[in-house]
Each structure stands twice: as structure tokens, then as C-alpha cells.
ROMAR-224391 format. One line per 3 residues: number of its first residue (from 1); their letters; for each residue x negated, y, z negated of N, C-alpha, C. Coordinates in Angstrom, 2 decimals. Last residue first. Layout:
<sites>
NUM) A) X,Y,Z,X,Y,Z,X,Y,Z | ...
</sites>
This chain:
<sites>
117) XXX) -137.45,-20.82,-17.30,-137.79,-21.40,-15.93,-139.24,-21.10,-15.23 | -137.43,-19.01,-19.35,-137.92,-20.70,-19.94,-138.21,-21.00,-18.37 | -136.33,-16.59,-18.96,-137.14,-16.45,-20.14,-138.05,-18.23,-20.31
114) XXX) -134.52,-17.09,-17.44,-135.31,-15.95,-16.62,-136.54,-16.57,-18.22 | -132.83,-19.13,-18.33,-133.35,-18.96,-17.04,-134.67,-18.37,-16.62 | -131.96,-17.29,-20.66,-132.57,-18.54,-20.95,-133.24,-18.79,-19.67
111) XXX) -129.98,-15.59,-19.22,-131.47,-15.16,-20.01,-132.72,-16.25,-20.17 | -128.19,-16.66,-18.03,-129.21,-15.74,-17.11,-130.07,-15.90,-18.56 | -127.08,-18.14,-20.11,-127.79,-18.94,-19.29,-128.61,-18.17,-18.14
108) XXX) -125.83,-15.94,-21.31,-127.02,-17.05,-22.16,-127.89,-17.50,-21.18 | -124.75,-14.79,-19.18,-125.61,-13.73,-20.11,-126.42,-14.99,-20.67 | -122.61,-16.66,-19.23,-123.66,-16.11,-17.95,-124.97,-15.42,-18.38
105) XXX) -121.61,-16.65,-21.60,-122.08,-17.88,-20.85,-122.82,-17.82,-20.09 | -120.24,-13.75,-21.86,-121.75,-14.06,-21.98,-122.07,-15.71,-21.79 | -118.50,-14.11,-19.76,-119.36,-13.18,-19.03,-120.71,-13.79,-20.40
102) XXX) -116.47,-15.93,-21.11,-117.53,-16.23,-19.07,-118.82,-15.59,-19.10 | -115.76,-14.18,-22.69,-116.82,-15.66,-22.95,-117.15,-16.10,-22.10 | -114.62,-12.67,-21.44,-115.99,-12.23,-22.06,-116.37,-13.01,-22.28
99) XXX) -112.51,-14.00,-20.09,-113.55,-13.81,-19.35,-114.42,-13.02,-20.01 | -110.89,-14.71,-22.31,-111.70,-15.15,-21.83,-112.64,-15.09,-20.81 | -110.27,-11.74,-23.11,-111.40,-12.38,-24.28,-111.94,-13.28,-23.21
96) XXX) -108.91,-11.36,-21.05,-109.31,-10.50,-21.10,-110.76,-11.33,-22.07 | -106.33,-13.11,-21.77,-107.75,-13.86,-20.65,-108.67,-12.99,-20.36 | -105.43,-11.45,-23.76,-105.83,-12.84,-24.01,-106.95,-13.21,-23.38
93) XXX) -104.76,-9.57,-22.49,-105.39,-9.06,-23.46,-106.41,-10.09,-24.14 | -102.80,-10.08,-20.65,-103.55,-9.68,-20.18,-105.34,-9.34,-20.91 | -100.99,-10.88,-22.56,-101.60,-11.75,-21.91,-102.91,-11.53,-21.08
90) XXX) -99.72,-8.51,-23.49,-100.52,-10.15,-23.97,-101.27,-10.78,-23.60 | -99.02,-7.62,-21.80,-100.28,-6.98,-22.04,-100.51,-8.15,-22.77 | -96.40,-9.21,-20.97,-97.76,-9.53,-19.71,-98.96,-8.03,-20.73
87) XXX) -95.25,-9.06,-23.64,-95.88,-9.95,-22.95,-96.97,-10.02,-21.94 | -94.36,-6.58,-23.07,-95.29,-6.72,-24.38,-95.96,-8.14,-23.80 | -93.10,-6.68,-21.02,-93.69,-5.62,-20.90,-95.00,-6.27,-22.32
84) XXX) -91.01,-8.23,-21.65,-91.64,-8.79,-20.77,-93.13,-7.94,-21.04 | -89.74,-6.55,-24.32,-90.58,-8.02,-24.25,-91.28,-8.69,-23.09 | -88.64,-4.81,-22.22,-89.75,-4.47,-23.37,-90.15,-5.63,-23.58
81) XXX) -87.05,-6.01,-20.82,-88.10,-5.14,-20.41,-88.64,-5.09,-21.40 | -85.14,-7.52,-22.56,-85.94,-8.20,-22.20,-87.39,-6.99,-21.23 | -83.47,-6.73,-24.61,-84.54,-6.56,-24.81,-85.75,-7.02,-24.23
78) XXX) -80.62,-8.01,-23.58,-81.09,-6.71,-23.49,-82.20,-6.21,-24.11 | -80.87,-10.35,-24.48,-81.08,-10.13,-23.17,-81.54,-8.58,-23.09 | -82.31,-12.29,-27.28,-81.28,-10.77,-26.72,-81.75,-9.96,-25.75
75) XXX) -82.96,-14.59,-26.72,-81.69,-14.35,-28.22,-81.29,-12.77,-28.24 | -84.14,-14.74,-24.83,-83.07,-15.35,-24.66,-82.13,-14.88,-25.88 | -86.71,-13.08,-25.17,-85.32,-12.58,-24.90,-84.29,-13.13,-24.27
72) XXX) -87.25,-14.50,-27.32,-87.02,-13.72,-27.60,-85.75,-12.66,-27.24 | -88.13,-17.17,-25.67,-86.89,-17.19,-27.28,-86.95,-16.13,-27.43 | -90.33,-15.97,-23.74,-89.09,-17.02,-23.65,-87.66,-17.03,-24.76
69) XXX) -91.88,-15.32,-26.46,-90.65,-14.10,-25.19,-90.26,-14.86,-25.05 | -92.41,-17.69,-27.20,-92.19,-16.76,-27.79,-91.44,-15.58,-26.82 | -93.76,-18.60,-24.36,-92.95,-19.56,-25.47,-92.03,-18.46,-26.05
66) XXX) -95.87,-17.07,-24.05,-94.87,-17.12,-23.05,-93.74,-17.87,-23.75 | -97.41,-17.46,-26.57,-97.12,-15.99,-26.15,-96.10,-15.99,-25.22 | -98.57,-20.24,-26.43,-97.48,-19.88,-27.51,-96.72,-18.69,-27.10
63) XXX) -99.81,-20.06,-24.14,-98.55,-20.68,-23.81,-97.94,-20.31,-25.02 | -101.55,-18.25,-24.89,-100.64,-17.76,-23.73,-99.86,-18.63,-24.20 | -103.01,-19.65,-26.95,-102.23,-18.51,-26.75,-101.33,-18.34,-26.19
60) XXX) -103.64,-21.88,-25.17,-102.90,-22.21,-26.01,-102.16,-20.66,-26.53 | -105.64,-20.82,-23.56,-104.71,-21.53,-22.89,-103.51,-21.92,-23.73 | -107.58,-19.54,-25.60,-106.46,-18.76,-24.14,-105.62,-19.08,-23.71
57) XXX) -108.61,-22.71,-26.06,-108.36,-21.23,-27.56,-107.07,-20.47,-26.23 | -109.86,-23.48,-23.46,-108.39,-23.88,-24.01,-108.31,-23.36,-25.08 | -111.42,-21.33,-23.16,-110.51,-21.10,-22.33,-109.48,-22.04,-23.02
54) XXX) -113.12,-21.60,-24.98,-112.51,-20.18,-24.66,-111.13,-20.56,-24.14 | -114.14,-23.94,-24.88,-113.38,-23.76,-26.13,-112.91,-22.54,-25.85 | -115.84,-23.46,-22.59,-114.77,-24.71,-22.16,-113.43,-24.10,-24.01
51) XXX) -117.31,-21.25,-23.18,-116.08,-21.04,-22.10,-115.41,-22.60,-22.27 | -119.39,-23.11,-24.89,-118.21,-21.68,-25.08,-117.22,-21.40,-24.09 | -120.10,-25.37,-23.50,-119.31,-25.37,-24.78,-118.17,-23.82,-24.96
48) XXX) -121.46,-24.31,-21.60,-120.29,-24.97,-21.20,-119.33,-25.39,-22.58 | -123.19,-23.44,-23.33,-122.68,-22.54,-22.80,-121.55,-23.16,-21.87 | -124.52,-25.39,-24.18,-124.11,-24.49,-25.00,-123.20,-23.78,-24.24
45) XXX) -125.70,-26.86,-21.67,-124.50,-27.25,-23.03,-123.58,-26.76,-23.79 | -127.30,-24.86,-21.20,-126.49,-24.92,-20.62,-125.37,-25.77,-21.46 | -128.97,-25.52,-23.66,-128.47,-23.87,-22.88,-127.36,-23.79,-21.93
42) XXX) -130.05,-27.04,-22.67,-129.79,-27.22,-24.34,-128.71,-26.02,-23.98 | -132.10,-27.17,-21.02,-130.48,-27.94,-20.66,-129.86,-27.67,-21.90 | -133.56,-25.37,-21.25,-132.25,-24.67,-20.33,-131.20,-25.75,-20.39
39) XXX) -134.88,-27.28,-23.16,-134.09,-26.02,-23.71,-133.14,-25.20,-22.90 | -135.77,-28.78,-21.72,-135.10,-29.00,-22.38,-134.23,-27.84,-23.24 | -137.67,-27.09,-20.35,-136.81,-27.80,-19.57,-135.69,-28.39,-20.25
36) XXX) -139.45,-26.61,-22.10,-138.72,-25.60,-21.57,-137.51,-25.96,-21.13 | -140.72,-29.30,-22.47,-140.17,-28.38,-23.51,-138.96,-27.59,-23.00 | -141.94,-29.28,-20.16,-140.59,-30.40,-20.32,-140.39,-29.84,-21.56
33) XXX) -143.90,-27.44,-20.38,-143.18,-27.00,-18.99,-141.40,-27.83,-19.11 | -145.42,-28.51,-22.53,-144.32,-26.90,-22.58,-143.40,-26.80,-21.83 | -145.60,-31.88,-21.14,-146.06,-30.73,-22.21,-145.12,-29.17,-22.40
30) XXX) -144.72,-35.13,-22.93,-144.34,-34.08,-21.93,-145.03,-32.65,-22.65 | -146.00,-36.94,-24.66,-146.47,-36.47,-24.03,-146.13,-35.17,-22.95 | -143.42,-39.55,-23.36,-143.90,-39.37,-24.37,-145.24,-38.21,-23.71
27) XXX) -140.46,-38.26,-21.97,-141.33,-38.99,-21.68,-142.41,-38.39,-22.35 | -137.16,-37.40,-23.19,-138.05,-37.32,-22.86,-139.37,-38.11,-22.73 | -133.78,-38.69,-24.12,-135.37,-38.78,-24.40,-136.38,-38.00,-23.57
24) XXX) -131.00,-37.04,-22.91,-131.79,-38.83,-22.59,-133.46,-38.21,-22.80 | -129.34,-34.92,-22.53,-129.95,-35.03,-23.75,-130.62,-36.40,-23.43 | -128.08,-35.53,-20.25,-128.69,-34.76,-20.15,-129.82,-34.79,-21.43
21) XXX) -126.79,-38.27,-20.44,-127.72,-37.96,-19.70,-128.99,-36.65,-20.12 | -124.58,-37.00,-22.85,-125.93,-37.90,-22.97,-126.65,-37.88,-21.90 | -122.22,-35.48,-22.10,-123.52,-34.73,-22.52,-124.62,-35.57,-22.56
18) XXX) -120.27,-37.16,-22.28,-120.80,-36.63,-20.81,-122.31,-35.87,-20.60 | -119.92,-38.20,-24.95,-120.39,-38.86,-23.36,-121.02,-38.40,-22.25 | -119.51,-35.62,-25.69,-120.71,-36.58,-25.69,-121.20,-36.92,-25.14
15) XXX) -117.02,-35.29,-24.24,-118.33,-33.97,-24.34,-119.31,-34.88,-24.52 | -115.65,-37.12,-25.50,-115.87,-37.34,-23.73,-116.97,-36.50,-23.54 | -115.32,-36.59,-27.93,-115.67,-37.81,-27.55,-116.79,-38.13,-26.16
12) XXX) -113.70,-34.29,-28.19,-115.21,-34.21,-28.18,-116.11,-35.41,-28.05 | -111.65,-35.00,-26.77,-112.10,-34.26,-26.31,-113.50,-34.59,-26.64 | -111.01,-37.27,-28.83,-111.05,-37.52,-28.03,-111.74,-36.57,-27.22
9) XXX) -110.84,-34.83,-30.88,-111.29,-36.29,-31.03,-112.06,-36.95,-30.36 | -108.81,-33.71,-30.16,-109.51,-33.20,-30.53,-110.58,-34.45,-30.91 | -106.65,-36.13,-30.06,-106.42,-35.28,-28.74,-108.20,-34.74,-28.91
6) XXX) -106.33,-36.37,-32.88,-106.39,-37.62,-31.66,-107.16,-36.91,-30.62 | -105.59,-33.97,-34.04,-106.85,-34.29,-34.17,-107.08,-35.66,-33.07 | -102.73,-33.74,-32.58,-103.70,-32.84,-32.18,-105.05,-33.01,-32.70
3) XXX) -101.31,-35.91,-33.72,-101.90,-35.92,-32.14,-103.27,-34.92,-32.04 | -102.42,-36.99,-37.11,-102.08,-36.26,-36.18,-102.43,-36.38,-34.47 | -102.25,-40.27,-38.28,-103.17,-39.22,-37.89,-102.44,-38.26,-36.94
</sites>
């Protein structure tokens, strides 16, 4: 089996795990108010889902993106301003996505908040 499905595997293993409290049954009879209540936690899940897959999706970029210059302008020094240059917009361009997946994580969970609390 590959590492990277091991690894992937495992990740979503521990999400479970960690996620069961929250998802633990409800008490028979709960009315709208434990409805609701279930749905900001549903919401929040969700939304620790997206930035947690944002950021390692970003985290793997970059490192391919720093990798890549790394060998670039080792195989020719004299191209290294421009490859640095292409690089840090890379990058910049990268964690740029991930803080839109911050920003609507915030956006889900302000709404859900304001709309279920």
C-alpha cells in the first residue's frame, strides 16, 4: 500500500475519532433548539474540514514550489533572481487561496451562528 494512502488513512482516522463526541446521539425527544444545536456542530466540522484540507493542499504546494526553484537555480545560478522572484509570487499566490478558505470557514460558521444560535 502506498505511504501516502497510509498517511491519508490515518489522517482521516483521527478526524473521526476526534469528531465522535461531537456527533454522540442526542437525547430522545430533543426539540428545534437540540436540532439547531446540531447543526452548528455539523458546521463547525465542516469547516474545520475546509481549512484543515486547505492548508495541508498549501502546505504541499509550497513545499513542491520551494523544491522546484531549489533545482532550478541550482542547475543555473544565473537565473536565480528571476526564479526567486517567480517563487515568492508563488507562494504568495498559494497561501493567498489559503486564507480564502479561512475567510469562508468564518463566513460558514458566522452564518450558521447568526442563522441557528
Amino acid at each position: 500500500m502506498n505511504k501516502k494512502l497510509k498517511a491519508l488513512g490515518l489522517l482521516v482516522f483521527f478526524a473521526l475519532v476526534a469528531a465522535a463526541p461531537v456527533l454522540a446521539q442526542e437525547a430522545a425527544g430533543a426539540g428545534p433548539s437540540e436540532a439547531k444545536a446540531s447543526l452548528y456542530k455539523l458546521s463547525i466540522i465542516v469547516g474545520g474540514a475546509i481549512i484543515t484540507l486547505a492548508a495541508a493542499a498549501g502546505a504541499f504546494c509550497q513545499a513542491k514550489a520551494i523544491s522546484s526553484a531549489c533545482e532550478g537555480i541550482s542547475r543555473n545560478p544565473g537565473a536565480a533572481p528571476h526564479i526567486r522572484f517567480l517563487l515568492l509570487l508563488g507562494l504568495i499566490l498559494i497561501e493567498t487561496l489559503v486564507i480564502y478558505a479561512l475567510l469562508v470557514t468564518f463566513i460558514i460558521l458566522m452564518v450558521k451562528w447568526g442563522q441557528y444560535a
